[in-house]
N, C-alpha and C positions, 0 to 999 in steps of 0.2 A: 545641441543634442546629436550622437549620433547614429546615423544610418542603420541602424539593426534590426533585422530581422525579427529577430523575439520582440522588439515592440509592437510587430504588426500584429491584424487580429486571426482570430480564427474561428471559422463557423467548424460545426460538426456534423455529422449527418444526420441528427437528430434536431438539430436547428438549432444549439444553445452556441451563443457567439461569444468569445472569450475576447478580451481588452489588451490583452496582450501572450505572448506562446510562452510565459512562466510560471514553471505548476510549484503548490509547495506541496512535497509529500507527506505521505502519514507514515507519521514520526509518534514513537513511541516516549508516554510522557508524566505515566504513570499519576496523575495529578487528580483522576477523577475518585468519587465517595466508593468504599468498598461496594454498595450494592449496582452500580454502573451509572449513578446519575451525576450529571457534570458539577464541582462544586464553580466559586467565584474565583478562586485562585486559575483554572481551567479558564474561564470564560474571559477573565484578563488577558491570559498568554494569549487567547485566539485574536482578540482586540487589539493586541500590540504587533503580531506577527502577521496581519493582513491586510489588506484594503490596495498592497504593490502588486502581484500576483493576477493572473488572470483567474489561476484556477486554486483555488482552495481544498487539500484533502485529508478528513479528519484524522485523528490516530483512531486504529479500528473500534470496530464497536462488535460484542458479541450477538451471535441469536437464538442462542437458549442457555439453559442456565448449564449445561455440561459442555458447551461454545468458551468457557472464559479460560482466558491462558495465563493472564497473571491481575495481582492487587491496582486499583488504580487506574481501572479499563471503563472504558464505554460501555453503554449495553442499549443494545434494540430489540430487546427478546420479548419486550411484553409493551403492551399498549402504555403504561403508569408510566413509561420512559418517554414517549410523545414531546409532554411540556421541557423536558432537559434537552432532548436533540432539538427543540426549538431554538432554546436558548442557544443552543450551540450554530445553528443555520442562521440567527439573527447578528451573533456576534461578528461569525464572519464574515455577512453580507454588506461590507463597506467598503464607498468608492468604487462599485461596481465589478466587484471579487464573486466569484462560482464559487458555491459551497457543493464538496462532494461526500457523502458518508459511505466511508470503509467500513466494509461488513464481513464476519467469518465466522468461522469455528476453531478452535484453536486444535481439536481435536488431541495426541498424545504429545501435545506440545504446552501439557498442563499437568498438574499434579491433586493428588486426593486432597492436599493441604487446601491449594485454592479452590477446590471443588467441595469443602466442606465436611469430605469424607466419601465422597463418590471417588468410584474408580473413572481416573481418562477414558477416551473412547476416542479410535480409530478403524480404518477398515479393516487391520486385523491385525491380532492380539500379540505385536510385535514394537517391539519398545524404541525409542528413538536412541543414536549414536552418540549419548552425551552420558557427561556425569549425574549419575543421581536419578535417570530416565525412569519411570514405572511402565512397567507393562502395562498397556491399555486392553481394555475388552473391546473385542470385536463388535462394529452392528448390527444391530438386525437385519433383515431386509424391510420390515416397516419402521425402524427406527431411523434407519436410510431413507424412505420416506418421508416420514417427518422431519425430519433434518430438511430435505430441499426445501419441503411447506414453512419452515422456519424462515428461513433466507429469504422467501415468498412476502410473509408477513411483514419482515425489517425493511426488503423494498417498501410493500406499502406505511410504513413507518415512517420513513425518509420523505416520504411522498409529503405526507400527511403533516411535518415537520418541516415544511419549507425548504427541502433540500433539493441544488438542480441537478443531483446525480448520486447514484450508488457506484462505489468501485468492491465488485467482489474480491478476494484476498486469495488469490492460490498462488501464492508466494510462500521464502521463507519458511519452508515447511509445516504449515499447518492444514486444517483435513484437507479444505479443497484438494491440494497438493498430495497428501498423501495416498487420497485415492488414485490421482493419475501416476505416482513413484511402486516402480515394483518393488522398493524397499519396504515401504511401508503396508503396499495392499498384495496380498497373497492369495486373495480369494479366489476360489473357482465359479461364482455366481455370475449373472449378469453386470453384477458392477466391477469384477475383476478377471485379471489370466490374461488376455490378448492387449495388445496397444490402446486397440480400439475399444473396448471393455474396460479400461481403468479412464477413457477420456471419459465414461458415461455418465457419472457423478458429477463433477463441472458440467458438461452440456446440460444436464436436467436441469441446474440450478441457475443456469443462462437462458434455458426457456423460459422457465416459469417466470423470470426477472421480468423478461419480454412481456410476458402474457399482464403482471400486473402493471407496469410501466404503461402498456395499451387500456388496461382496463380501466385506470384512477388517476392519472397524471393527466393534469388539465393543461400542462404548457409544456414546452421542450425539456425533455427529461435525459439523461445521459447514465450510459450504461457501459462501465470501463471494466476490465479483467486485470488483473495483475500475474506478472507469474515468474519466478526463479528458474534459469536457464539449464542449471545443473546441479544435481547432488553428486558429492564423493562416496557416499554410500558405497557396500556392492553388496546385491545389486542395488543397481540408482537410477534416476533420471540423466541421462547423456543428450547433447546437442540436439543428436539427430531425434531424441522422441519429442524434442521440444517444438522441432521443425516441424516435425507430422503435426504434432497438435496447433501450430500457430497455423497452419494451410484450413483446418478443422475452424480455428476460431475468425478467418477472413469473411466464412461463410454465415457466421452468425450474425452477421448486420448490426458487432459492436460498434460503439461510438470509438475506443481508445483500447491499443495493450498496453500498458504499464511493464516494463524490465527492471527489474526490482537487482542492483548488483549496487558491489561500494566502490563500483570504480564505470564509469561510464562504457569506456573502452577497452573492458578486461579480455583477455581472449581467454582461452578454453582451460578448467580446471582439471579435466584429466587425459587431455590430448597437449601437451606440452611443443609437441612439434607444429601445432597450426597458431598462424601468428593472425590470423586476421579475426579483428574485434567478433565478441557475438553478436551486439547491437547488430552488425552489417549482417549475418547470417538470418537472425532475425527480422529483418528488415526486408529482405528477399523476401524470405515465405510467406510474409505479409500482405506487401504488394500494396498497390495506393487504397485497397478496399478497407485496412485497419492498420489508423494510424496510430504511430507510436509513442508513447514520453520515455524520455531516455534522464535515468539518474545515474548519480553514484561519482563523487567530491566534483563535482564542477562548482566552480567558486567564481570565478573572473567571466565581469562581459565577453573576452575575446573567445573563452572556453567555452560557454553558454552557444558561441553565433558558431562556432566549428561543429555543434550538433544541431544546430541549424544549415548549415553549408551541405552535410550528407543527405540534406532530403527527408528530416525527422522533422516534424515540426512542431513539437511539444519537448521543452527539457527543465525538469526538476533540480529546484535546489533545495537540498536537504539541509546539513549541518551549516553549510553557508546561511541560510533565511534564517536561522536562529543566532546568530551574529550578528547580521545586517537586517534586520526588518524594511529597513526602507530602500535595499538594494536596487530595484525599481524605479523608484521615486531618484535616487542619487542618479545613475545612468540619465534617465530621461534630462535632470537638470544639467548635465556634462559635470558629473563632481563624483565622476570613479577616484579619482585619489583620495576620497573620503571614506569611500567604503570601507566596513571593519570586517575583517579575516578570522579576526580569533574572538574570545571569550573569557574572560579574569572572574573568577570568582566575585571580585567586586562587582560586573559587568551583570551578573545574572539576577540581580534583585529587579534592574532598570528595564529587566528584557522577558518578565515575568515566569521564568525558571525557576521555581519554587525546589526546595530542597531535595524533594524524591528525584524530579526530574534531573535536577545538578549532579544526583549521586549516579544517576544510571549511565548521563553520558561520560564524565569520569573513570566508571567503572569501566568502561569500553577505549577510552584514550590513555590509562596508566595515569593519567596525570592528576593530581587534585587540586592546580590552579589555578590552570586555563587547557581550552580546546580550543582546535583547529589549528595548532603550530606544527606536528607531524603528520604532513600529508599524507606520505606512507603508512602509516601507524593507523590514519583514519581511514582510509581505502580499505585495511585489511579488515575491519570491525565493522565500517556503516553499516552494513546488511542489517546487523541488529538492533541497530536505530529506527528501521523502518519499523512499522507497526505489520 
């Protein structure tokens, strides 16, 4: 076996001790019952894609019923969901795997169709940069409320559901995110206008995470942020607001930031002339008080231990874990040339990739026969792999 890094362990400042520094992310998988409860097809894939892993993190789950972004999602919006995220924190508690539940609001990164006839809902009534986008209504300011009391409730859910950790979602553009994107929040209230004013909607829902994590969690509980470095928008999220707010989240006494890109070491989408990765920019602002997991196509042990070499100590494999389940398990035994890279249509019945899931990642590689053979092709798409 050898020498690597990512096989060592890693405690957190919350206490919860990981088996080894390899997370799998929340990957979008469409597989769960339209009303958000997990079916058996779901609870297969999590039993087949875990137990190598240190850290386990679900595909997201919503929390409330105008939270859901598309068919085939998780939900923690209401206590009757309890016994399903059980199922789900029991499946992938194997061989000593951290089960984490991703939790959001998909906010105008949803449509009236999947909301049953409601209108989306963001910080204001401005519609996202895509085909087909509806205008969302704006929230209230107690609607804003209740929203963070939501996110409140799915923490204690998680809890309550055997989970050793929530990662809230302000990634990938949904609300979290939108609130802190002057694209999206236009508001002149206390939750928008100033830098520091759109960070105020994430902070609230990072305290209150706090307050129920201290309040109900009877063992080491873990409390992760996720978040997207840059929007193209204009206006958008750029590097430097991302910097302010990661200095901002060093000081919340999170466990983990999560850098949600389809390429580990991409550098800047709308500064072309700066060549050095964000990860390292990020990384800075951070400082040793909030550490990082770094995704996006790392595939090969030598690629996994180069984001261990900068001083990250946490790296996700995304599209690769669903190839290789036992990527883990092969490394430790010295049988990397066995590792599998790609994915055959044949390949996905054995790997419990049920058809919705098959079509989505297809949809995103061009291909409909196998994934994972254009690296490049996949780098440019992961992002929407992520949940």
């Amino acid at each position: 076996m050898a020498n690597y890094q990512f096989l060592n362990t890693y405690k957190f400042r919350s206490g919860v001790t990981l088996k080894n520094r390899i997370v799998i992310p929340p990957m979008t998988e469409t597989m769960s019952f339209h009303d958000g409860n997990v079916t058996q097809d779901e609870i297969d894939y999590f039993r087949i894609h875990t137990g190598g892993a240190g850290l386990f993190i679900t595909p997201v789950a919503n929390v409330n019923a105008l939270g859901k972004g598309f068919e085939g999602e998780l939900s923690a919006a209401a206590d009757q969901f309890i016994p399903s995220l059980s199922r789900v924190a029991h499946a992938i508690h194997q061989n000593g795997t951290k089960a984490v539940l991703q939790i959001f609001s998909a906010g105008r990164m949803s449509n009236s169709q999947v909301l049953r006839g409601y209108q989306p809902v963001s910080a204001s009534a401005i519609p996202a940069v895509r085909p087909g986008a509806e205008t969302p209504r704006a929230l209230t300011d107690e609607e804003v409320e209740q929203t963070i009391a939501d996110f409140g409730s799915a923490v204690q859910r998680a809890i309550q559901a055997g989970f050793d950790g929530v990662e809230l979602h302000g990634a990938n553009t949904y609300l979290l995110q939108q609130f802190f994107s002057p694209h999206s929040n236009r508001r002149d209230d206390r939750w928008g206008g100033s830098l520091e004013k759109r960070m105020a909607f994430p902070l609230a829902v990072i305290q209150l995470a706090k307050q129920v994590i201290q309040k109900y969690a009877v063992k080491p509980f873990l409390l992760g942020y996720r978040l997207s470095p840059e929007e193209i928008e204009e206006p958008g999220i750029r590097i430097e607001d991302t910097l302010a707010f990661v200095k901002v989240l060093r000081q919340q006494q999170l466990d983990y930031l999560h850098v949600s890109m389809g390429n580990a070491w991409r550098t800047s989408l709308n500064d072309k002339s700066d060549s050095e990765p964000l990860i390292k920019k990020i990384q800075a602002a951070a400082g040793v008080d909030l550490p990082l997991i770094s995704v996006g196509n790392l595939r090969t042990p030598a690629e996994v231990e180069k984001v261990m070499a900068t001083g990250i100590p946490l790296a996700a494999l995304g599209q690769e874990s669903l190839a290789e389940p036992h990527w883990v398990q092969k490394v430790m035994a010295g049988a990397e040339d066995q590792i599998r890279y790609q994915i055959s249509a044949a390949d996905a019945p054995d790997l419990g990739i049920q058809l919705p899931f098959w079509n989505f990642l297809t949809n995103l590689t061009g291909s409909k026969d196998e994934v994972g053979s254009n690296r490049k092709q996949d780098a440019k798409h992961l992002d929407k792999l992520f949940s």
